[in-house]
N, C-alpha and C positions, 0 to 999 in steps of 0.2 A: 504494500500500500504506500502509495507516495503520496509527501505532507504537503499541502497547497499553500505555495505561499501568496502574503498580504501586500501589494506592493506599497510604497508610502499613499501612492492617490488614493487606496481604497482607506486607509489607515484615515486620512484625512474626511473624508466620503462621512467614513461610521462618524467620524466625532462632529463633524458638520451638522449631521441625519439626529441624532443626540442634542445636540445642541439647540436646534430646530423644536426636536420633543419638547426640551425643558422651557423652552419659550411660549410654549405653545400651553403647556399646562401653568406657568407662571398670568398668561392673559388669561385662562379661563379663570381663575383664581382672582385675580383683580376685576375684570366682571364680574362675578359673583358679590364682591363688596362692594363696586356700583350698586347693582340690584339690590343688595341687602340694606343701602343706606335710606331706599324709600319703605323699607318696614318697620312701620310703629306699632309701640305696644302699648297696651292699655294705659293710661294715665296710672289708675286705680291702684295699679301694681306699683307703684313707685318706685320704678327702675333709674339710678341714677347713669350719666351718659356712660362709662366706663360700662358699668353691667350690664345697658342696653347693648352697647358696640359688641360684649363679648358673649350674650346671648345671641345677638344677627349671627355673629362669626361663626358659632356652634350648629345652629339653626340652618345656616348655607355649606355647610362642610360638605364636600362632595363625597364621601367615605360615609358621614356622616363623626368624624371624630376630626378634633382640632390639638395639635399639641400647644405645647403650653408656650413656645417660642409664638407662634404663628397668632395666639391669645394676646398676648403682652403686644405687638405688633396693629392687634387690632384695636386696641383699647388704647392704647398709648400716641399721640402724633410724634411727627419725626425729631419735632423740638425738645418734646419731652423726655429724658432719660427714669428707666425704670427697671426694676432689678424683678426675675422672677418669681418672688415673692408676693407681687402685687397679684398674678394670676390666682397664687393660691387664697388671696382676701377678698376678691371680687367673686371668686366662683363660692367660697365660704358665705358669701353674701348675697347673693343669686339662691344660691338653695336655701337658706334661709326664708327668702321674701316668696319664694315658688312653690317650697311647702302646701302651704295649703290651694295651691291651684293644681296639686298631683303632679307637677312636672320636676322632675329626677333629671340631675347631672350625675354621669357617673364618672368614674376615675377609671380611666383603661390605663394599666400600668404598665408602664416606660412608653407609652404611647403618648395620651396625652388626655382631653376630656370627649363625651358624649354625652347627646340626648338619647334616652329609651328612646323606643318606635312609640309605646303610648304619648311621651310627654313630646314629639311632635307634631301627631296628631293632635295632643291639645294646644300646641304653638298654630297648627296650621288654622286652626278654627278662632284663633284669638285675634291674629293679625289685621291689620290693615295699612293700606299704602296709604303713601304720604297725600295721593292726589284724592280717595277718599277722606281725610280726613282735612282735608283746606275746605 
């Protein structure tokens, strides 16, 4: 059996082709928090901006699980610096105040957080966009 070799072009080709992926799921990703920035939630629940942003984030996860980098990211602006620990107070604070609306964040370990399938169900019945609510 003879081993086929890579020549540099195709070498370049795959990391090109790669490269392309990772852009590509980077935009869908950044769409998704366009989108997610015209979802409001109830007044009632008294979500501050921080736990609203990191609830959308949770809420639009395309896995349906957010790590805790990509949390901090979404709650935080670029000017503001914030150390990991903030994900762990906001989401401490999110289950808190969701409690009694049935809606569970879970902790996927070394991964990062999730919604149940129930408690997005009840996210998806709760919502409203920004253009309903003007």
């Amino acid at each position: 059996m003879t081993a086929l070799s890579v020549t540099p072009d195709q070498l370049e080709i795959r990391r090109l082709r790669d490269r392309v992926a990772q852009l590509e799921a980077e935009n869908t990703h950044l769409s998704r928090l366009i989108e997610a920035d015209q979802i409001v939630f109830p007044r009632e629940w008294g979500l501050l901006p921080q736990e609203a942003r990191a609830l959308r984030s949770l809420y639009t996860a395309p896995n349906g699980i957010r790590s805790s980098e990509v949390l901090l990211r979404a709650m935080v602006s670029r000017s503001q610096t914030a150390d990991a620990h903030l994900v762990q107070v906001v989401i401490c604070r999110l289950r808190s105040k969701l409690k009694d609306l049935h809606i569970e964040i879970e902790n996927r370990r070394c991964i990062g957080y999730g919604l149940t399938p129930a408690s997005r169900e009840i996210l998806a019945k709760s919502l409203v966009t920004r253009e309903a609510s003007a």
